[in-house]
C-alpha positions in Angstrom: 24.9 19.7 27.8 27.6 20.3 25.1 28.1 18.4 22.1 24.4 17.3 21.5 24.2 14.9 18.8 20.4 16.3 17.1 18.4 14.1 15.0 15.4 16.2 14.0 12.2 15.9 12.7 11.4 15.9 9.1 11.9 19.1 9.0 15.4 20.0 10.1 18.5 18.6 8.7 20.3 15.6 11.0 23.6 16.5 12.5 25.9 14.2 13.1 27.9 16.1 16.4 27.2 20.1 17.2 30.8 20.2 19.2 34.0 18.5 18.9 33.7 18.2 22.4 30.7 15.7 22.4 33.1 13.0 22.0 37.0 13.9 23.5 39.6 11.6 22.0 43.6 12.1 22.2 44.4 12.5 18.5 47.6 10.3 17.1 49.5 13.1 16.8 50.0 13.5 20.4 50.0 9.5 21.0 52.2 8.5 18.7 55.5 10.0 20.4 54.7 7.4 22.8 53.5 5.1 20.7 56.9 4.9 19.5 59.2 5.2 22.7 60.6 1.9 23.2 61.0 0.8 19.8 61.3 3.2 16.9 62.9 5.9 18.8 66.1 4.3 19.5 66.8 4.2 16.3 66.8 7.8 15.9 69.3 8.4 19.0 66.3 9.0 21.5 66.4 7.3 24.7 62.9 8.5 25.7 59.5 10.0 24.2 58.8 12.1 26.5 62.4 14.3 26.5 62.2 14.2 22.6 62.5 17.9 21.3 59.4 19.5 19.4 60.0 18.4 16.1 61.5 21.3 13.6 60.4 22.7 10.2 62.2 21.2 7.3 63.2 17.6 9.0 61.7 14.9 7.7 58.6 12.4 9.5 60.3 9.2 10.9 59.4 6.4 8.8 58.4 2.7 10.3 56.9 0.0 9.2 52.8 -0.9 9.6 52.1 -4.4 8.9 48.8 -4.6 10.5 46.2 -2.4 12.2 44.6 -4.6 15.6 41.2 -2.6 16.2 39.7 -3.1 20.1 36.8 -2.6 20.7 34.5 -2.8 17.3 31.5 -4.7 17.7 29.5 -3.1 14.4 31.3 -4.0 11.2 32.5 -6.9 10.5 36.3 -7.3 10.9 37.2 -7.7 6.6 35.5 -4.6 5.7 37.1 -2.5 8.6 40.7 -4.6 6.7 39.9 -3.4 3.5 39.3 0.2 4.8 43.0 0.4 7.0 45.0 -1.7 4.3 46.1 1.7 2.0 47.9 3.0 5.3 50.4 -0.2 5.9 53.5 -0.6 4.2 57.2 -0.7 4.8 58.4 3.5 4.6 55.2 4.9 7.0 54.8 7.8 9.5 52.9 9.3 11.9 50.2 10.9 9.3 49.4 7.6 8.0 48.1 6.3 11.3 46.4 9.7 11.1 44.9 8.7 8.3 43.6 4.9 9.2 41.8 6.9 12.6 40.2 9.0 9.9 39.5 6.2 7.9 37.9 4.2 10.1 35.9 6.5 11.8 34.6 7.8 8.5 33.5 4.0 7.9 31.5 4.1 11.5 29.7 7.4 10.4 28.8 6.6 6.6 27.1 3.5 8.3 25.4 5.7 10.8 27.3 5.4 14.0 28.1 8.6 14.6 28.6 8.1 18.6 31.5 5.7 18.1 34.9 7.5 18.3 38.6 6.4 17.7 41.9 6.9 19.0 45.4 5.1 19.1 46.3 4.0 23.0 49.8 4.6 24.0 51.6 1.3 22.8 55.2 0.0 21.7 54.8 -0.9 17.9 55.7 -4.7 17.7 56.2 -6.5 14.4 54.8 -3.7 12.3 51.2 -3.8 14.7 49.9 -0.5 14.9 46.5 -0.8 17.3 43.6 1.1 17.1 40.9 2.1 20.1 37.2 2.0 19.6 34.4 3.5 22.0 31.4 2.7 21.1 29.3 5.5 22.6 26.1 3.4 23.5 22.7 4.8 25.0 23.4 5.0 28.8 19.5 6.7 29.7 16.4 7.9 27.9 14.3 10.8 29.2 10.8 11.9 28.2 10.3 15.0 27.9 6.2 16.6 27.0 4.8 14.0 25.6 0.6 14.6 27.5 -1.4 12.3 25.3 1.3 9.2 23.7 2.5 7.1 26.5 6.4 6.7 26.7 5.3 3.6 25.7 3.8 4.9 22.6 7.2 7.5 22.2 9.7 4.4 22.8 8.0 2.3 20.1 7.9 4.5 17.6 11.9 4.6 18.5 13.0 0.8 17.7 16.3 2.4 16.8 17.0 3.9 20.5 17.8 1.5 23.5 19.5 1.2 26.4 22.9 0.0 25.9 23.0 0.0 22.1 25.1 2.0 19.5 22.6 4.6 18.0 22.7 4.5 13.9 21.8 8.0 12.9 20.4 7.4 9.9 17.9 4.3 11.3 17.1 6.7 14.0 16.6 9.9 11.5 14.3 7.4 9.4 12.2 6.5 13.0 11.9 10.3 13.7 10.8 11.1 10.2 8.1 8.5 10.3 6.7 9.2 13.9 6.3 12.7 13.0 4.1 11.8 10.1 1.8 11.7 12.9 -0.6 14.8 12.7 -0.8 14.5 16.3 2.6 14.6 18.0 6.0 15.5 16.7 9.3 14.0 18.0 12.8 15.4 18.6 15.8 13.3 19.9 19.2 14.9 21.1 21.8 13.0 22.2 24.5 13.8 24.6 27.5 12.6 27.1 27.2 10.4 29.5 28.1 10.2 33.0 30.9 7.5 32.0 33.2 6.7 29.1 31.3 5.3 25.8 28.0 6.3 27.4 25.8 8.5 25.6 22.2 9.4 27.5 18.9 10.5 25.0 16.3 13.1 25.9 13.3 13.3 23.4 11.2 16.2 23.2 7.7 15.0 22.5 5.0 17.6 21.1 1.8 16.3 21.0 -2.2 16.9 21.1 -5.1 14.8 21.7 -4.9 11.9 18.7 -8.8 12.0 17.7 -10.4 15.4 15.6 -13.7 15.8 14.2 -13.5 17.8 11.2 -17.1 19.5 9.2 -16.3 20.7 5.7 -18.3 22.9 3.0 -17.1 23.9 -0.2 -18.9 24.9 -4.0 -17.5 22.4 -6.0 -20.6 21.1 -6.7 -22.8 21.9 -10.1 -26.5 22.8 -11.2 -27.4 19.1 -11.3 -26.3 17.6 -8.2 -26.5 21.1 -6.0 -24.0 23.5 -6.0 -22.7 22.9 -2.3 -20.3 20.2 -0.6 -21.0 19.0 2.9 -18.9 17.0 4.7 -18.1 15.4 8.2 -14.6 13.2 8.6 -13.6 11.8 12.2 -10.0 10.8 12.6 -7.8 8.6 15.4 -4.1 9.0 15.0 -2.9 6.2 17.6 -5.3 3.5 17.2 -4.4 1.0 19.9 -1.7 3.5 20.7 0.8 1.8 18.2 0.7 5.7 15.8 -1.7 3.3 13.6 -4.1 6.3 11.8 -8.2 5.4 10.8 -10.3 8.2 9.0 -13.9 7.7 7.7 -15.8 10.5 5.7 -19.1 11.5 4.5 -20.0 14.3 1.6 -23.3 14.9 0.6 -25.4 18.2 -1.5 -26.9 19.8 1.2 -29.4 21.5 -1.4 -29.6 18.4 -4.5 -32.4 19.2 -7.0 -35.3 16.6 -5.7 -34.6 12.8 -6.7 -30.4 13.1 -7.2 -28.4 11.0 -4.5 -25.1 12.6 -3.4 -23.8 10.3 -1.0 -20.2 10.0 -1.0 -18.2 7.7 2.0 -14.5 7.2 2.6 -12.3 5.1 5.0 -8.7 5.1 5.6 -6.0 3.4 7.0 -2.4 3.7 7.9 -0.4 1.5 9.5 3.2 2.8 10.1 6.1 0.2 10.3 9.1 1.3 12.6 11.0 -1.4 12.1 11.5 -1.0 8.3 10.9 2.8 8.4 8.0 2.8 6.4 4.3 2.7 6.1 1.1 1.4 4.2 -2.1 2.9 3.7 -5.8 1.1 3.0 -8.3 3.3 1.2 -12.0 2.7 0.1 -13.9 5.5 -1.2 -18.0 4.7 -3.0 -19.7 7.6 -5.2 -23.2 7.7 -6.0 -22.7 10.8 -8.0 -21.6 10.7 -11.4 -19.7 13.8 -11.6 -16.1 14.6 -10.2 -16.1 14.8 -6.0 -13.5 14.4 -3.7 -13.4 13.3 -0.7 -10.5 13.5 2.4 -8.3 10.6 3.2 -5.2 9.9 4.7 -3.1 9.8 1.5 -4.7 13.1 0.8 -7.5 14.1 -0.9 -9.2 11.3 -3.0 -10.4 12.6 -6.7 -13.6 10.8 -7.6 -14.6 10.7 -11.6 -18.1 9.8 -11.1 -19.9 7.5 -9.3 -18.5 3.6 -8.3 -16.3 2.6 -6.0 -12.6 2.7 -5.2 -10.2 0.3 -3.4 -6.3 1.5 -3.0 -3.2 0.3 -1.4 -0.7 2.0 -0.5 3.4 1.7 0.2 5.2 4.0 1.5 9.2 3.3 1.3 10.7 5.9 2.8 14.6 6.9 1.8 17.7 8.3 3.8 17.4 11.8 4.5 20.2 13.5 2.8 20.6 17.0 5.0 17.9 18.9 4.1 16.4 16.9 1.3 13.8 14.0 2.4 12.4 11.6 -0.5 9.9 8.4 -0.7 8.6 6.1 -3.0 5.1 5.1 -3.4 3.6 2.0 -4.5 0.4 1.8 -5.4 -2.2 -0.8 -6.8 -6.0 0.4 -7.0 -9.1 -1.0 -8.1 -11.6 1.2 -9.6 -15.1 0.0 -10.5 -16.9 3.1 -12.4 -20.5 2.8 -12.7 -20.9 5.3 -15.6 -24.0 3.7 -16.8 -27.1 5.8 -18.2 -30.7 5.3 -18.3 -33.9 6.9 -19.8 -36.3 8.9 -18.1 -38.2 5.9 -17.4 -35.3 4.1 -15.6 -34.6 1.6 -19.1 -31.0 1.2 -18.9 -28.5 2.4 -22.2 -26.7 -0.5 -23.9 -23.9 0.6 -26.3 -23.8 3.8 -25.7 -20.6 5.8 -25.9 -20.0 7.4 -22.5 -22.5 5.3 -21.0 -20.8 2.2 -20.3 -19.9 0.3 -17.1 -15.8 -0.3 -16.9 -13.2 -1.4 -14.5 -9.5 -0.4 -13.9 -6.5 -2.0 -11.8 -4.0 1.2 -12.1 -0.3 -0.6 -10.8 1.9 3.6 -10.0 5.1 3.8 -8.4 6.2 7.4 -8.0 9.0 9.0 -6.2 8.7 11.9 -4.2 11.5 14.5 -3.1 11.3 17.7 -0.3 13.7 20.5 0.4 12.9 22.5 3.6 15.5 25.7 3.6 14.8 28.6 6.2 13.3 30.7 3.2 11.7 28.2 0.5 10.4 24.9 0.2 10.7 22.6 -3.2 9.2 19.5 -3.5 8.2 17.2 -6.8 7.1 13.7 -7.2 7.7 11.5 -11.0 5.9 8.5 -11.7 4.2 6.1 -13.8 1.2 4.1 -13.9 -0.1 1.4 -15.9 -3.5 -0.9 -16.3 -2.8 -4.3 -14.1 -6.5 -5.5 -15.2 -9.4 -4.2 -17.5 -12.5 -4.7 -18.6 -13.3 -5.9 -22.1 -11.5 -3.7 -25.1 -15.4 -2.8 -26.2 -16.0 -1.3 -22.3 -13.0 0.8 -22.6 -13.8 1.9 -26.0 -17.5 3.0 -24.6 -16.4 4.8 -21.8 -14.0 6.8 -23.6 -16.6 7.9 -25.9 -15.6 6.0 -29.0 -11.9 6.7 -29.1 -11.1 3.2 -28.6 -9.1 3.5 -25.4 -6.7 0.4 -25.1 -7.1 -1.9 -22.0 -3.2 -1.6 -21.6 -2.0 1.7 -21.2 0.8 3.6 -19.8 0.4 6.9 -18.1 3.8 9.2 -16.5 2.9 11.9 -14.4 4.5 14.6 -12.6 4.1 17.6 -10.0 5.7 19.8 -8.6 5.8 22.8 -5.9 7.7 26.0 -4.8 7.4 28.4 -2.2 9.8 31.2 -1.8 9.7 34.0 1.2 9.8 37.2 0.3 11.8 40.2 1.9 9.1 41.6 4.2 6.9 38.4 4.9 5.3 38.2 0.8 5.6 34.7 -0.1 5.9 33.7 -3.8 3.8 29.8 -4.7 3.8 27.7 -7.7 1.9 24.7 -8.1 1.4 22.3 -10.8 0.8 18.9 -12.1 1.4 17.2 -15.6 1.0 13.7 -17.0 1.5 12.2 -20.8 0.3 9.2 -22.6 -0.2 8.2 -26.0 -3.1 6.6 -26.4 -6.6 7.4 -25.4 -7.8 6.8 -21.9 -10.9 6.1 -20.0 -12.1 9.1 -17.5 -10.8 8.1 -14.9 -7.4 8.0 -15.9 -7.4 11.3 -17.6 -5.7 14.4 -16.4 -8.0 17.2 -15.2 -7.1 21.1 -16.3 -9.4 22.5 -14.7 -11.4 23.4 -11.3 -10.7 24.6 -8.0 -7.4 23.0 -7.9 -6.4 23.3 -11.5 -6.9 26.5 -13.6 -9.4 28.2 -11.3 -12.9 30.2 -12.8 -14.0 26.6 -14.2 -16.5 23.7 -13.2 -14.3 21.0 -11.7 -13.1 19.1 -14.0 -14.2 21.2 -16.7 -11.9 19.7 -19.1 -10.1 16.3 -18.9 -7.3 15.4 -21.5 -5.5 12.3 -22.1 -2.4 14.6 -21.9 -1.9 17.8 -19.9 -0.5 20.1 -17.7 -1.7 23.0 -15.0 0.3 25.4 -13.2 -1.3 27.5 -10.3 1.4 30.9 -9.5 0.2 33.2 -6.7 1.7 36.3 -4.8 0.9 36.2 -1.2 0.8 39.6 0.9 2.1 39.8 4.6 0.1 38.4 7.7 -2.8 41.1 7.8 -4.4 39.5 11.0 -2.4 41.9 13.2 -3.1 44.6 11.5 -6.9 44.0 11.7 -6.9 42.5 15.4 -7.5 39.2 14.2 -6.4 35.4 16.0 -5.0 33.3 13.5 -3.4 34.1 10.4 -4.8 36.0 7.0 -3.3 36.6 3.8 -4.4 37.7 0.6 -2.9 36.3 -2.7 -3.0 37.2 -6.2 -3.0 34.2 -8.4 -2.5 33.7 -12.3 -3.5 29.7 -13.4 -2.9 28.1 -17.1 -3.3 24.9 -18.3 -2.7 22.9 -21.6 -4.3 19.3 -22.5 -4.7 16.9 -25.7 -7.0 14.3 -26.5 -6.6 11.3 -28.9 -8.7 9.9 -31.8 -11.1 13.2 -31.4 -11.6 15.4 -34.8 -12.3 18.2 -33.8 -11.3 19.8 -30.5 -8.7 18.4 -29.6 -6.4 20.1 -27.8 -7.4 23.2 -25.2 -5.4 26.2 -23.8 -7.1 27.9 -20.6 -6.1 30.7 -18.4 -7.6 32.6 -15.7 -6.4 35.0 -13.2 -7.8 36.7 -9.7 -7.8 37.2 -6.2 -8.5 35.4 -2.8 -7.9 35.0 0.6 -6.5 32.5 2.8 -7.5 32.2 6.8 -6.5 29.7 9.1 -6.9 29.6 12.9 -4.8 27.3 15.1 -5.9 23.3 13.8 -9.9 24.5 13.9 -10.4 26.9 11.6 -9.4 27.0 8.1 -11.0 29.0 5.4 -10.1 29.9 1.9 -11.9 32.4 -1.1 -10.8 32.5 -4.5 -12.5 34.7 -7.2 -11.5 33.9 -10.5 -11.8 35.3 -14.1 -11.0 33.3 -17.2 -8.7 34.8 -19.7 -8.3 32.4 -21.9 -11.0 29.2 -22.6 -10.9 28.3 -26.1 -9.6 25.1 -27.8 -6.6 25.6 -30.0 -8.2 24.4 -33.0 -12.0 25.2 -34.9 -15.4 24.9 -33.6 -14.6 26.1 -30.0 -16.8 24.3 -27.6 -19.1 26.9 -25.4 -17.2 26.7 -21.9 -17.7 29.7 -19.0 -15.7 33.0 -19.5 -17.2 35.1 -16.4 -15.9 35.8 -13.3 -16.4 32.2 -10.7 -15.7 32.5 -7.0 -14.8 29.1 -5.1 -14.6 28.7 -1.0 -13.9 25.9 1.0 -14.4 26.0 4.8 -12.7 23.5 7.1 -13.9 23.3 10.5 -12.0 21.0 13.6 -13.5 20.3 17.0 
């Protein structure tokens, strides 16, 4: 079918018409001989339009009044805004480039609002009192078609598509904002094309649907564990993409020490919720994640994986407000309010518990974010980057905070921005070129939780996780991927080995000594992934750099430290 109109996925670029044949309309410059055949042309000594000679280079337009543009058809914008965009082109001396200009005009007003299936043209008319009129086809959907979807019902397909019906004017940019949501979905992907009807002003949409089945179980291990609570991560996650087939998402996980020293609890549980909202083009998310471990876990969710300081519990919400695609460049902005209850208590050998002990205190935290995200996808890179800021909606007492953050009297109020970013860049003959990094700043001294952490498996690599935690900081992770070896070895799947280079800067407040830390540490790895059900990655790091920019450097690891993680879907 020619002249699709494509609105992609969120990874493709929308477009509002691939041929200037998807919509045929007689231009004014050939209507407006006719247009002016009974009226203006006597006046130039022409009996009849149609027998009027071509006109010649160097003679002048005719000129005619325009009082008033009459537009038929519109039922999308209201009548004084589609005034206000024709009233530059009336006037007493006008010609035929004007009226030009007002079909340009006013079709540029349909597609900046997102109709880009309405189409305009000036009918064949005697100007009367000044009245130029004005043709408008509103290209509305004549039929829908289905096309793959094995495991969403068209049901399912349609309502994640509130913007597409039968006999309605598509918005692009509603529908783009639909298509971007529904294939948030890690278990379908949508594309809609849009094309000619069978009769004028009708425009029939076929939508390619992708999809698997919309429940995985998933078994992870990883090292990111330490001598005290074992040095292994076990976990088992299920997750349901279309919960009562509405694209509604529920994950719940489990991560435990496989091999704990005898009498330490590692129990670590996570739910998640997402409830997509069509209508508005956006989403929320419901989180709950407990620790019983008082050192730094994650554990998955739907909004990613969850970083856990130490043991208590966490609640989160989530909103998702996603933007107007803009070509190639997708953003959203997050709002989120959590509520963190850290159980960072201590207690004696004989199970007396501490009381006013620095580091050793009970506290509580209501972090209010909002950050904005943005995503280029070009054929050869990928940029993304998300700013935001966070601060303390509710507290514990001013003595809590000033416990938990060892002494450095931590405020109650704070004020925390934070940024990441990312970059990958293909390389002539498959290499591919990565950088990764997060930073945030504050001024004052924060509780744990809040802090920024340097180091670990997904920080500067070779260290504990966590390692170091500053009030203020920054990481950035660059690695040199090789070409796809799996073919050359015989291998399913996909296998590339990387060369990485990590470094990291942080700062604490109020501390004497110590205060501010410089780490580096460069290596090797490998990354293997198979399909959806089989994803493993290596790392072997050594640290080049692990000292503290000031006196008295504090004894931190400076041999070589591999990390794995091994992610396994049924």
């Amino acid at each position: 079918m020619n002249g699709r109109l494509k609105i992609w996925d969120n990874r493709h670029p929308v477009s509002d018409r691939s041929d200037s044949k998807a919509m045929p309309r007689l231009h004014s410059f050939l209507l407006i001989p006719l247009l002016l055949a009974t009226t203006v042309a006597p006046a130039f000594g022409q009996a009849n339009a149609s027998e009027a000679p071509p006109p010649q280079a160097g003679i002048a337009s005719p000129r005619f009044a325009i009082r008033q543009f009459a537009v038929e058809g519109n039922t999308l914008i209201e009548t004084p805004v589609i005034e206000q965009a024709l009233s530059p082109f009336t006037g007493d001396t006008r010609d035929f480039a004007d009226v030009q200009r007002a079909l340009e005009a006013l079709e540029h007003l349909y597609r900046v609002r997102g109709f880009s299936t309405v189409y305009v043209s000036v009918p064949e008319q005697a100007l009367e009192k000044g009245v130029v009129r004005l043709k408008v086809v509103e290209g509305r959907i004549g039929k829908i078609t289905l096309e793959g979807n094995e495991h969403f019902s068209a049901e399912n397909i349609r309502r994640s598509l509130p913007m597409l019906k039968e006999g309605e004017a598509p918005n692009a940019t509603r529908l783009s904002e639909n298509v971007q949501l529904a294939n948030q979905n890690p278990s379908k992907t949508v594309e809609v094309l849009l094309g000619v009807g069978e009769r004028e002003g009708e425009v029939n949409a076929r939508v390619r649907v992708k999809d698997e089945r919309p429940w995985r179980l998933v078994a992870t291990l990883d090292n990111t564990g330490t001598n005290a609570t074992g040095r292994h991560r076990l976990g088992v996650s299920f997750q349901h993409n279309n919960v009562f087939d509405t694209d509604q998402s529920f994950s719940a996980a489990y991560t435990t020490a496989p091999h704990k020293p005898q009498g330490v609890q590692v129990d670590i549980y996570s739910l998640g919720y997402r409830i997509p909202i069509y209508r508005l083009g956006d989403s929320i998310d419901l989180l709950y994640v407990k620790s019983t471990v008082g050192v730094p876990s994650s554990s998955p969710s739907l909004a990613g994986g969850l970083g856990i300081v130490g043991k208590g519990d966490i609640f989160g919400l989530r909103y998702n407000l996603l933007l107007p695609r803009d070509g190639e460049y997708t953003s959203r902005i997050v709002f989120g309010l959590d509520a963190r209850n850290m159980d960072s208590s201590c207690t004696t050998v004989n199970g007396t518990r501490l009381v006013g002990v620095a580091g050793c205190e009970p506290y509580r935290v209501r972090p209010l974010s909002v950050t904005y995200h943005g995503n280029w996808l070009q054929t050869d890179r990928v940029i993304g980057f998300g700013l935001g800021a966070t601060v303390n909606a509710g507290a514990s007492s001013s003595q809590s905070y000033d416990l938990a953050s060892s002494g450095r009297e931590a405020p109650t109020h704070f004020l925390i921005w934070r940024a990441n970013g990312s970059y990958a860049q293909v390389l002539p003959q498959d290499w591919q070129l990565r950088f990764n990094g997060q930073a945030q700043y504050s001024s004052k001294p924060l509780v744990p939780t809040e802090q920024i952490g340097i180091a670990g498996s997904t920080a500067v690599r070779g260290f504990l996780e966590r390692a170091i935690a500053t009030d203020s900081g920054y990481f950035v992770q660059a690695e040199l991927y090789t070409p796809d070896l799996a073919s050359k070895l015989s291998l399913p799947g996909s296998l590339r080995a990387l060369a990485f280079y990590d470094f990291g800067s942080g700062h604490l407040h109020r501390v004497r000594a110590n205060a501010h830390y410089g780490i580096a540490s460069a290596g090797i790895g490998l990354r293997y992934a198979y399909d959806r059900y089989l994803n493993w990655r290596f790392d072997l790091a050594n640290v080049r750099d692990s000292h503290s920019m000031s006196a008295n450097t504090p004894p931190i690891e400076t041999e070589w430290r591999g990390n794995f993680s091994l992610t396994v879907g049924f």
